[in-house]
C-alpha positions as CSV (number, residue, x, y, z in Angstrom):
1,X,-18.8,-4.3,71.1
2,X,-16.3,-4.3,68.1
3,X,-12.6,-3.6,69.4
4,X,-10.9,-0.5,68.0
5,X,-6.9,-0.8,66.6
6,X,-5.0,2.2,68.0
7,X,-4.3,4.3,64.5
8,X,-0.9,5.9,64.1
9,X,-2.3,10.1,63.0
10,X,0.7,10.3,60.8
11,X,-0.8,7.8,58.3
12,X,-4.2,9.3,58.1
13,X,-5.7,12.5,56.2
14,X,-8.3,14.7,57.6
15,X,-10.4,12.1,59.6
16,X,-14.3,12.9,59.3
17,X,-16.7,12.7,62.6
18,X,-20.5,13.1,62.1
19,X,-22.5,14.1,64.8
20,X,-26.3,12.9,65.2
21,X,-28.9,14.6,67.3
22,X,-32.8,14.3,66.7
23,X,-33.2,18.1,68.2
24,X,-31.6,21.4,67.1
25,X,-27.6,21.4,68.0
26,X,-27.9,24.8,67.7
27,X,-29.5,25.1,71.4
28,X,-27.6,22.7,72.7
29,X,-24.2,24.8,74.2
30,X,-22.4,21.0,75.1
31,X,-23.1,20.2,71.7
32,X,-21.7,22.7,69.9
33,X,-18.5,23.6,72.4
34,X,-18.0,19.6,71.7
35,X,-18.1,20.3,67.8
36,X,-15.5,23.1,67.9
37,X,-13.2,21.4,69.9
38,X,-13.5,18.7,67.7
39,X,-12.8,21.2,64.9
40,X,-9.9,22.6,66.8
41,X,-7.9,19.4,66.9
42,X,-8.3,19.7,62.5
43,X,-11.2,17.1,62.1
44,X,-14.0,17.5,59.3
45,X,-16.9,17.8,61.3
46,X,-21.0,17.5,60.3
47,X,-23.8,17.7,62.4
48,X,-27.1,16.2,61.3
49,X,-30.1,17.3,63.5
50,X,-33.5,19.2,63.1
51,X,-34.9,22.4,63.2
52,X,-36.6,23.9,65.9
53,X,-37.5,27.9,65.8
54,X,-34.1,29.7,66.0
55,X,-30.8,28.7,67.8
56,X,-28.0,30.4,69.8
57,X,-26.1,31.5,66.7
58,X,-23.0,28.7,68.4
59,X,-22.6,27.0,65.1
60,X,-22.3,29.3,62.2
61,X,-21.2,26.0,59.6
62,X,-21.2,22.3,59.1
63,X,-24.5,21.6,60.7
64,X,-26.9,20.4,58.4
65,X,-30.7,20.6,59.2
66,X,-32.5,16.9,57.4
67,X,-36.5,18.0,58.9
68,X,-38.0,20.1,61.9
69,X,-39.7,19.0,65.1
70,X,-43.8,19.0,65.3
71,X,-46.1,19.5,68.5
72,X,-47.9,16.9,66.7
73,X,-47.4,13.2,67.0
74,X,-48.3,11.9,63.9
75,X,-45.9,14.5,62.0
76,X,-43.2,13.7,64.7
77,X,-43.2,10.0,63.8
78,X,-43.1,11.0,59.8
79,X,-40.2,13.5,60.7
80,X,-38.2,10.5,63.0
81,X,-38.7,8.3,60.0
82,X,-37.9,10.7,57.4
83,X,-34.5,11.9,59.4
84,X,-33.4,8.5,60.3
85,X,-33.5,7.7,56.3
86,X,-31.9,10.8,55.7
87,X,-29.0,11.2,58.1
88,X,-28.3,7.7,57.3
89,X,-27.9,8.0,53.3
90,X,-26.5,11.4,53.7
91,X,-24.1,9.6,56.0
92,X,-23.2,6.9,53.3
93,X,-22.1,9.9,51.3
94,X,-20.0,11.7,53.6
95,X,-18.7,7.7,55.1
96,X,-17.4,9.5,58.8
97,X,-14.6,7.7,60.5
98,X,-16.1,8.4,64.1
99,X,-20.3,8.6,64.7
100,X,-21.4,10.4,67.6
101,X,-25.5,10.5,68.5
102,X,-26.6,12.9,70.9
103,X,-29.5,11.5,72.9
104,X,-31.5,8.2,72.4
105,X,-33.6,9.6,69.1
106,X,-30.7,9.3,67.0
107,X,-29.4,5.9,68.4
108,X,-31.0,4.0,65.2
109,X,-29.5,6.0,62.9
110,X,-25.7,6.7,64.2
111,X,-26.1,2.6,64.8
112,X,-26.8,1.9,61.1
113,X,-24.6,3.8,59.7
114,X,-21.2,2.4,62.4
115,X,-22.4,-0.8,61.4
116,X,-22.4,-0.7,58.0
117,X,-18.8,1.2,57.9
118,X,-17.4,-0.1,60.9
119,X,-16.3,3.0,62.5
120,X,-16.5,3.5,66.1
121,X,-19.8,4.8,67.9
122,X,-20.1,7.1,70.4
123,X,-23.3,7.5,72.7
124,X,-23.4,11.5,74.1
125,X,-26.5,10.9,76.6
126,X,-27.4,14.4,77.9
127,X,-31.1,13.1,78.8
128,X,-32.2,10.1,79.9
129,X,-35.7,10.9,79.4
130,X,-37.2,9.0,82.6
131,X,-39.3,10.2,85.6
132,X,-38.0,8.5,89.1
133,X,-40.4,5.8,88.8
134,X,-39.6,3.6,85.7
135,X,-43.3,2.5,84.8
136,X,-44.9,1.6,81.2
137,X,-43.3,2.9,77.9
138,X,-39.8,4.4,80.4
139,X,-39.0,0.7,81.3
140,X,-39.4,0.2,77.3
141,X,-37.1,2.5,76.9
142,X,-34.6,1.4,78.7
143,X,-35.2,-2.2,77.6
144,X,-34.6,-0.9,74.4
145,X,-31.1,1.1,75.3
146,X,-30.5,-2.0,77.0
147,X,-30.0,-3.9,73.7
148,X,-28.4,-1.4,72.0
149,X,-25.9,0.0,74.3
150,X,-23.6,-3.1,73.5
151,X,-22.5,-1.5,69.9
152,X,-21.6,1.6,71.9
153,X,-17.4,2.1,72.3
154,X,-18.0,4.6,74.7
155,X,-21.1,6.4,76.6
156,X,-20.8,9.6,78.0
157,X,-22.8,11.4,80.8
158,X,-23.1,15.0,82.3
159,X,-23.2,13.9,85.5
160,X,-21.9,11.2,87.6
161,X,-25.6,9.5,89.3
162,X,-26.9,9.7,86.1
163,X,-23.8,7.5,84.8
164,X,-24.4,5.2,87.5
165,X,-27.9,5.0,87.7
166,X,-28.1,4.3,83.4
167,X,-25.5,1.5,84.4
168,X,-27.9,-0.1,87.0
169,X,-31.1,-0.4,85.4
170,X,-29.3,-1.4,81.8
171,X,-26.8,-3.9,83.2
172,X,-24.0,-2.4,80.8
173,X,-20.4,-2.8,81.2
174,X,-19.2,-0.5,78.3
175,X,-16.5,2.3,79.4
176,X,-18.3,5.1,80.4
177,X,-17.0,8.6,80.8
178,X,-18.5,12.1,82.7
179,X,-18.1,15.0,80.9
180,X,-19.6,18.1,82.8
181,X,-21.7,20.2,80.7
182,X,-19.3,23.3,81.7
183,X,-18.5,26.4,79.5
184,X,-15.5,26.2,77.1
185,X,-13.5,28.9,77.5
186,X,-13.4,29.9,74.5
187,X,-17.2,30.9,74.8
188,X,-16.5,33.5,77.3
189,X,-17.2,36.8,75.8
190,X,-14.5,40.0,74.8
191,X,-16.7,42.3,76.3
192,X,-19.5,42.7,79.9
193,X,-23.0,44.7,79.5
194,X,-24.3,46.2,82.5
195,X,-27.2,44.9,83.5
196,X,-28.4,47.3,86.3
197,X,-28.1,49.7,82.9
198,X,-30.7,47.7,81.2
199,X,-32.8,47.6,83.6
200,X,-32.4,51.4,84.8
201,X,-33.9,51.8,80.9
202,X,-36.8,49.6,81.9
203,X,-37.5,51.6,84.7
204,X,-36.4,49.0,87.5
205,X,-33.5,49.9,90.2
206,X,-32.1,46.9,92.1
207,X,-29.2,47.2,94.6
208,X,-29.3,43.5,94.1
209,X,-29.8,41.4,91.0
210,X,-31.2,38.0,91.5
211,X,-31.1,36.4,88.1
212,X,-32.6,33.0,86.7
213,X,-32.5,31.9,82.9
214,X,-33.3,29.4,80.5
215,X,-36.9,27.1,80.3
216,X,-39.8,28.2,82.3
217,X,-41.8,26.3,83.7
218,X,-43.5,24.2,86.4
219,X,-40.9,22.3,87.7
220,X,-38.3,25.4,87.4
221,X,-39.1,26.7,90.4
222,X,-40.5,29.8,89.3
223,X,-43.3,30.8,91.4
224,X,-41.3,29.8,94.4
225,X,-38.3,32.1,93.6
226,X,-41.3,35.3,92.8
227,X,-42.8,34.3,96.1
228,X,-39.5,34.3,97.8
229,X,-38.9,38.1,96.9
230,X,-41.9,39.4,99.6
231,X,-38.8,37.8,102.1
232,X,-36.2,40.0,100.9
233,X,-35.1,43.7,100.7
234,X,-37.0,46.0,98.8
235,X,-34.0,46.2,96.8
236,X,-33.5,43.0,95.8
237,X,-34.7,42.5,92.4
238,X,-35.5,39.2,90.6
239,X,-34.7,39.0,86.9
240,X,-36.1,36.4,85.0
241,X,-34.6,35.2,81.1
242,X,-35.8,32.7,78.9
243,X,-38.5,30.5,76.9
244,X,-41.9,29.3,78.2
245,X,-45.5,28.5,76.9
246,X,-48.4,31.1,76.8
247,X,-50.0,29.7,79.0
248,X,-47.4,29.2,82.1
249,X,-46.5,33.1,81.2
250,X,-49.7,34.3,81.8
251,X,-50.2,32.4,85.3
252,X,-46.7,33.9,86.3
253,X,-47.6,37.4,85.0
254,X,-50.8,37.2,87.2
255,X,-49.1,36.2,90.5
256,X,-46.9,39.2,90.2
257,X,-49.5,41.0,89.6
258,X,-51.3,39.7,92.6
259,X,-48.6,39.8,94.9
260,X,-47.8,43.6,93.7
261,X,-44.1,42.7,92.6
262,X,-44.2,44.5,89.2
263,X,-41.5,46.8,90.2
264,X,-39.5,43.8,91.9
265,X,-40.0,40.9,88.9
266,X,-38.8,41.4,85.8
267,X,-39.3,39.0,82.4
268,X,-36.5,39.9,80.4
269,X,-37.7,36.8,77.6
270,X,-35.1,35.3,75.8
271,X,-31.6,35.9,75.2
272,X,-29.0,34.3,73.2
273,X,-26.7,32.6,75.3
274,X,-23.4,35.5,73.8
275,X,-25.9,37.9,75.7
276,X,-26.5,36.0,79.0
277,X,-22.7,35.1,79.3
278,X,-22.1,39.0,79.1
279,X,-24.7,39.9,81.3
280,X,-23.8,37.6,84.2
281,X,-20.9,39.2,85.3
282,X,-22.9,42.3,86.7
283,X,-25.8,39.8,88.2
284,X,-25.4,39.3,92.3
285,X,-26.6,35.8,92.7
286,X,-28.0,33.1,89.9
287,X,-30.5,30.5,91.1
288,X,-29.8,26.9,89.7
289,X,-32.8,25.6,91.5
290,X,-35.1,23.0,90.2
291,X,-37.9,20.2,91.2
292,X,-36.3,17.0,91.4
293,X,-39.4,15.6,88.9
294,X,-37.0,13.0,86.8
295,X,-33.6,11.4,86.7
296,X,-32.1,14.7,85.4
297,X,-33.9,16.9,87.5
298,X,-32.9,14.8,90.4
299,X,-29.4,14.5,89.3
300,X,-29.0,17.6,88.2
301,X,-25.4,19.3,89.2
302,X,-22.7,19.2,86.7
303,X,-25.2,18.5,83.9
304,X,-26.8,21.6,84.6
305,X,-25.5,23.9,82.2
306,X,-27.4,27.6,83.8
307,X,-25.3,26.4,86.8
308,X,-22.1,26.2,84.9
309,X,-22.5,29.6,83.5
310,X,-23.1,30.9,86.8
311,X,-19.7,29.4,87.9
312,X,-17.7,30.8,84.8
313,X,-19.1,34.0,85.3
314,X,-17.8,34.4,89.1
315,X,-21.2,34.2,90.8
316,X,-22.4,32.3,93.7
317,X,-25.2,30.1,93.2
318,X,-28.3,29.0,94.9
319,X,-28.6,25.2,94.2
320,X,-30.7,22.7,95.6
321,X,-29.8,21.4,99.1
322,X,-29.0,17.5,99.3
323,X,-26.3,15.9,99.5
324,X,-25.5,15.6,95.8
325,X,-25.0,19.2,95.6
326,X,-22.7,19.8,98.8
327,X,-20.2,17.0,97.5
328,X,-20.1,19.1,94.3
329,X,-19.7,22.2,96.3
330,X,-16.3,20.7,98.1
331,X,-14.7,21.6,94.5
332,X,-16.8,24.5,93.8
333,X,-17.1,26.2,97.0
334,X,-19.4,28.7,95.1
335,X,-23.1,27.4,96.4
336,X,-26.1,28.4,99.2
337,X,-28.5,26.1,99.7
338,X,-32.6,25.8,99.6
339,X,-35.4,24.0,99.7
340,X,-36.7,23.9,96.0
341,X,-39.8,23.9,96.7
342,X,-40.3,26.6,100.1
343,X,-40.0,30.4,99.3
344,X,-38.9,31.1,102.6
345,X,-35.7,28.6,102.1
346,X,-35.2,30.5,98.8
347,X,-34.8,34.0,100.3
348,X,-32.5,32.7,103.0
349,X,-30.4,31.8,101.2
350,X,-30.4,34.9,99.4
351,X,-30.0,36.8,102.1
352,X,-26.5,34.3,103.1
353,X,-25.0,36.2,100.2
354,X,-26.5,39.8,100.0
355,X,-26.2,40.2,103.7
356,X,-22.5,39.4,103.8
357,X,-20.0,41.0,101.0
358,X,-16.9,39.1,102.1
359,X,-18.8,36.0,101.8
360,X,-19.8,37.2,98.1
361,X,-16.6,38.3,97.2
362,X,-15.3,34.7,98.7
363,X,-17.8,32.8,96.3
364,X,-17.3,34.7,93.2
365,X,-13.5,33.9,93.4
366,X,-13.9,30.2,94.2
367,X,-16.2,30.2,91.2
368,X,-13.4,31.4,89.1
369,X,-10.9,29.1,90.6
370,X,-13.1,26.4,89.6
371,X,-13.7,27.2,86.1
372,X,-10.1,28.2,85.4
373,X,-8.7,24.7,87.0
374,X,-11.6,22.2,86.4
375,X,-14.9,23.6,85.6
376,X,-14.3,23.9,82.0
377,X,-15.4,22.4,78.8
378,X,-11.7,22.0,77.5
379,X,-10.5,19.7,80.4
380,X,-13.4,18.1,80.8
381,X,-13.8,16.8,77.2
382,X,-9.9,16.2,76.8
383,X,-10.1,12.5,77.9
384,X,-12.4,11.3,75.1
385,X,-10.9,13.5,72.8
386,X,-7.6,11.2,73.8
387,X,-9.9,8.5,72.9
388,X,-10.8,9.3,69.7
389,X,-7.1,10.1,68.7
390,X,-6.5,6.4,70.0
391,X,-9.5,5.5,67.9
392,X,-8.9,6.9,64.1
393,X,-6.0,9.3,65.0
394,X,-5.8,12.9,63.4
């Protein structure tokens, strides 16, 4: 790894940092909270990335789409090819003083271009991309980040295991940092909608709101959490928010049919994250639940980012229970705990926070504490912004 000469800011212009990610920025909130910081401290910022059916509306400038993604793999490997020539002559033109690629897709092309103007790389590795048994093309994979991850100045994670376990099977012994995927401050809305109001309108009346959002899907506990509400009240109500396939839709929309929970299940679809953010304040209890099917699934906590919207909206949440989780709750304090995978686990914990209001009322306010101390995206990026002021200065 090249060595980087502290720069004094007073003998620098407006210092240029180009962001590379092989996916949509746009629906990535980490992403884009770590492009308006970056924006905040008076860097020219781009983004390079692709397009992929509509984002959150988080970047309204500066992000410039070079291709779209493709269910189909032939077209996928024309689109990687034709963005890696693209973001790297576009970068020639533009000549950043600071690359930062977002995931390992964009490795090739954020590597080209530090090399060739000798500006510092950054590695922002939100997925790893593996299951829990490294087998066939994964070990390739990593063989592959193996090699490259010498060029890299710095390497950040979400989440601390994931650091650690990327440092184990790769060998590396570049600086790496942990920067939660937590909500900037500056995303929280002006302004709360009711969500027992929407719903009255839909013809649904919960005394208890039980809300889940984001992808849908098999290992998203999903049909656990619908079969977890023949354990609870009658009044609890389980609202569900985000994307999914036809195909997964349709099997959920028949067990709630089957189970005769149409009046206790809702599927709100998708929201953009300024609506979720201001609905969550008036939701009971968010589940953060998943399967522990890969690395990230399995190492989930503070790179969760459903989980870190809970906690800035004053919520308690239900999150998986190992061991992982209940250190992270020491500094939280706003968790219950289940079994993923068992309804029954699902609903008791449930029922630990709509069964006892001070205990609610307890979790909501160490929530808060937690976001307004620690738990935000402003405090945790501040040490790598410190390293890139080192780096090129201001």
């Amino acid at each position: 790894m090249e060595k980087i000469s502290p720069v004094s800011p007073k003998r620098n212009s407006m210092k240029k940092i180009l962001i590379i990610q092989l996916a949509n920025s746009e629906k990535y909130p980490p992403v884009a909270q770590m492009y308006h910081l970056l924006k905040g401290r008076g860097y020219d910022v781009k983004i390079f990335c692709v397009k992929d059916g509509e984002g959150f509306g988080m970047i309204q400038e500066d992000i410039v789409y070079l291709g779209k993604t493709s269910r189909n793999r032939i077209l996928n490997w024309i689109s990687f090819s034709t963005f890696f020539i693209l973001s790297y002559l576009r970068g020639l033109i533009y000549r950043p003083h600071l690359v930062i690629v977002v995931d390992f897709k964009a490795v090739l092309a954020g590597l080209a271009l530090a090399k060739i103007l000798s500006v510092p790389l950054i590695y922002y590795c939100l997925d790893i991309g593996v299951k829990n048994e490294l087998v066939g093309i994964q070990k390739l994979l990593l063989s592959i980040e193996r090699k490259f991850s010498k060029y890299f100045n710095l390497i950040i994670f979400p989440e601390e295991n994931r650091a650690k376990f990327f440092r184990r099977m790769t060998g590396i012994r570049q600086k790496i940092m942990v920067v939660y995927n937590a909500v900037s401050k500056n995303t929280i809305p002006s302004r709360e909608i009711s969500l027992k109001s929407i719903l009255a309108e839909k013809g649904y009346t919960f005394k208890w709101i039980i809300f889940r959002h984001g992808g849908i899907g098999e290992n998203h506990c999903i049909e656990e959490s619908i079969l977890a509400m023949e354990h609870l009240p009658k009044k609890a109500g389980l609202v569900l928010a985000g994307y999914s396939n036809e195909e997964y839709l349709k099997k959920i929309k028949q067990l709630i049919l089957q189970r005769n929970l149409e009046k206790r299940v809702l599927l709100l679809g998708i929201l953009q994250r300024k609506e979720i953010l201001e609905l969550l304040p008036s939701v009971d209890i968010g589940l953060a639940i998943v399967k522990p099917t890969s690395i990230n699934k399995k190492f989930y906590g503070t790179g969760a980012v459903k989980l870190a919207e809970y906690i800035a909206s004053g919520i308690p949440s239900v999150v998986n229970d190992n061991k992982i989780m209940r250190e992270l709750n020491k500094e939280v304090g706003a968790f219950v705990f289940a079994d993923p995978y068992s309804p029954e686990s699902i609903a008791n914990a449930i029922k630990e926070v709509i069964n006892n209001p001070k205990k609610v009322k307890k979790l909501g306010q160490n929530a808060r504490r937690a976001f307004e101390t620690f738990y935000n995206f402003e405090y945790q990026f501040e040490p790598v912004l410190r390293e890139i002021e080192r780096w090129i200065g201001r």
